[in-house]
One Martini backbone bead per residue (centre of mass of N, CA, C, O) as a GRO file, in nm:
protein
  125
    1UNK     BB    1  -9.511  13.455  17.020
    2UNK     BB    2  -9.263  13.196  17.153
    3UNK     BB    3  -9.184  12.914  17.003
    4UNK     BB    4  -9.017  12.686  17.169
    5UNK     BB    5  -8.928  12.410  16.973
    6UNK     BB    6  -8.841  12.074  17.023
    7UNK     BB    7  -8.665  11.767  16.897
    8UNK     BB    8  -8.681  11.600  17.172
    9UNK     BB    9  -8.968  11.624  17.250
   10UNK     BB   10  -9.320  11.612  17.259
   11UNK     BB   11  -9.490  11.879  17.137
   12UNK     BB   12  -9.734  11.872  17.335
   13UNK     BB   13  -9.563  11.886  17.593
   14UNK     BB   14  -9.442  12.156  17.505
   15UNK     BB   15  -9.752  12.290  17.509
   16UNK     BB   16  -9.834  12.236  17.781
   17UNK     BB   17  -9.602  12.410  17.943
   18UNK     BB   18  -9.656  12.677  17.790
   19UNK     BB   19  -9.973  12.690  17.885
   20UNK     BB   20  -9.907  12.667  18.198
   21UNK     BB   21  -9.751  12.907  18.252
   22UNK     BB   22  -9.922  13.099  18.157
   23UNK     BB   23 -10.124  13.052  18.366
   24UNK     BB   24  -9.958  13.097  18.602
   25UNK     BB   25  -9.868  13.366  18.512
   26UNK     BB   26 -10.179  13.513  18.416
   27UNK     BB   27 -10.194  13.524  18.074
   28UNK     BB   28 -10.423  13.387  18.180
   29UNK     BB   29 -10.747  13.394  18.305
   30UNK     BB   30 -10.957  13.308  18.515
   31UNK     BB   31 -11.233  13.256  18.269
   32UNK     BB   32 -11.086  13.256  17.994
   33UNK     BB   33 -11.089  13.293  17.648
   34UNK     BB   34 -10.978  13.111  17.400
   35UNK     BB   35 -10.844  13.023  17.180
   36UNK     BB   36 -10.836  12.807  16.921
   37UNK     BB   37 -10.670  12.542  16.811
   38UNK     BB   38 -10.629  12.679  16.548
   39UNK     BB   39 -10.483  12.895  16.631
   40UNK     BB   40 -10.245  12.817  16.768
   41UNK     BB   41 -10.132  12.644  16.581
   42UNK     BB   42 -10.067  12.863  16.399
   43UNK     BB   43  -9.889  12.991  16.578
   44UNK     BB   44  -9.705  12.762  16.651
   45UNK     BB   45  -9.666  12.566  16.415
   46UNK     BB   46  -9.875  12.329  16.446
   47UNK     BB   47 -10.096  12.097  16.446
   48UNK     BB   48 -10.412  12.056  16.549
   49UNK     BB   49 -10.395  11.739  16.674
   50UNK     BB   50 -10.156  11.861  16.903
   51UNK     BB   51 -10.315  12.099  17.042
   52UNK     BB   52 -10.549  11.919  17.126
   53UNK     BB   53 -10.397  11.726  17.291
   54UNK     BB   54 -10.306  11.927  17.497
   55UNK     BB   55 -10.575  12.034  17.583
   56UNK     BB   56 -10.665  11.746  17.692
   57UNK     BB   57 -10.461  11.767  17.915
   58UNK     BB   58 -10.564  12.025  18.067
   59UNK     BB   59 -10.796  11.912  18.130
   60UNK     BB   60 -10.723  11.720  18.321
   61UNK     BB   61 -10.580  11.901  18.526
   62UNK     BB   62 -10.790  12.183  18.538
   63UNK     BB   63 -10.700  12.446  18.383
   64UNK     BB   64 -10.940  12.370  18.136
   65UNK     BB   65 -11.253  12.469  17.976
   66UNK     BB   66 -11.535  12.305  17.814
   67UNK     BB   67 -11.728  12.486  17.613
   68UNK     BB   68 -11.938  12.375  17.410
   69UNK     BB   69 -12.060  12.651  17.225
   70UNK     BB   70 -11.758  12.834  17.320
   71UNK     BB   71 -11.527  12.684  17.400
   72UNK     BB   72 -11.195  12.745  17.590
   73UNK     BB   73 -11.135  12.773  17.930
   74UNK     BB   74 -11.036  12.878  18.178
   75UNK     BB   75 -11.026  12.783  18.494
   76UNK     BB   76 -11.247  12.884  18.774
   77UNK     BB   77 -10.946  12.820  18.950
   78UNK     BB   78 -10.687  12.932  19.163
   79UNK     BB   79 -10.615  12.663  19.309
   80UNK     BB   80 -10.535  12.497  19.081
   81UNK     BB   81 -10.331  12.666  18.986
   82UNK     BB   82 -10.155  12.732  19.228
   83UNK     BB   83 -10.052  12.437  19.254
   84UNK     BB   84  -9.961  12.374  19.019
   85UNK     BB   85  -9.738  12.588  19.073
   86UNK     BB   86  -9.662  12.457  19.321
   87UNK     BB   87  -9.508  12.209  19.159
   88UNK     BB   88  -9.351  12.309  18.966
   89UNK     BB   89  -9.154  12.447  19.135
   90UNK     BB   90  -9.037  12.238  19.323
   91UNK     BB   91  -8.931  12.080  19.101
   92UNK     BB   92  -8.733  12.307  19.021
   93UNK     BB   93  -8.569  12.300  19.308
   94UNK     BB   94  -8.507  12.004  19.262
   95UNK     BB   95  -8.334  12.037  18.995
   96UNK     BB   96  -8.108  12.227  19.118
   97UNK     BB   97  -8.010  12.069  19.369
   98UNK     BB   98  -7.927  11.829  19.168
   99UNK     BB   99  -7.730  11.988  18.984
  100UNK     BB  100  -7.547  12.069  19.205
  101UNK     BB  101  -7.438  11.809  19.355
  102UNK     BB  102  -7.321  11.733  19.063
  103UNK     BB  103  -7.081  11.989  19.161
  104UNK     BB  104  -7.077  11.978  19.494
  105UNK     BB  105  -7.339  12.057  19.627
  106UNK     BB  106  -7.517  12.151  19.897
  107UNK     BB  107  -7.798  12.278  19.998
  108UNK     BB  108  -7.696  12.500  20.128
  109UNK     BB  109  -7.481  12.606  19.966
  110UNK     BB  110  -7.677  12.671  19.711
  111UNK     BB  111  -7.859  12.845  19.842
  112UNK     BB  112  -7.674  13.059  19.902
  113UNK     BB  113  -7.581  13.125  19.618
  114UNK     BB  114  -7.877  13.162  19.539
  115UNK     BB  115  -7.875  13.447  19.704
  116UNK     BB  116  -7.627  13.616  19.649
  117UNK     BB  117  -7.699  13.658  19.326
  118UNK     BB  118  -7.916  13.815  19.407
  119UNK     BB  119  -7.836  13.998  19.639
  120UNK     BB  120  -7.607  14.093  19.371
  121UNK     BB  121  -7.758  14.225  19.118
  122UNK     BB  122  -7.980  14.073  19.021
  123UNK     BB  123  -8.262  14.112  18.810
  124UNK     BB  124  -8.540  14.089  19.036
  125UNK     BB  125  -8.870  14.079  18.918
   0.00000   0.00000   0.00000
């Protein structure tokens, strides 16, 4: 797996939205045992107390639960996942439009432009 992290932004911010994505991905399925602390920390190359921070963040947003004896698993609510992930969506989407906007299109002509794009023979997989 793949950890792109950059020294623009702080690790853990970093690492919240890399595990929350997969979650909304379902690359972690609701109810699903996660690895450790230190498992990710070591996989990601981070200090165990900075992943330790993402996954507080994580369970704060209702993502993952600890259980006492048991470690870490996705929180077996699919509402409150598709909820984040259409979260997430909305924001790329007013963020795609602004970033239109300031190349001087409007939201109409963005989005025909974003359709035509697909719709002209891009891997929409």
């Amino acid at each position: 797996m793949a950890w792109n992290l950059d020294g623009d932004r702080p690790i853990y911010i970093q690492l919240v939205e890399i595990l929350q994505n997969k979650i909304i991905a379902g690359e972690y399925k609701p109810g699903e045992k996660l690895p450790s602390v230190r498992d990710f920390a070591a996989e990601a190359g981070v200090n165990p107390n900075t992943m330790q921070r993402a996954f507080s963040n994580l369970e704060q947003m209702g993502l993952i639960v600890t259980m006492r004896t048991n470690g870490r698993t996705v929180a077996d609510n699919p509402g409150i996942i598709s909820q984040t992930g259409k979260e997430l969506a909305d924001a790329e989407v007013e963020q795609f439009y602004t970033k239109m906007k300031e190349l001087g299109y409007n939201r109409k002509d963005a989005l025909a432009l974003a359709s035509a794009k697909v719709n002209g023979g891009v891997n929409n997989e």
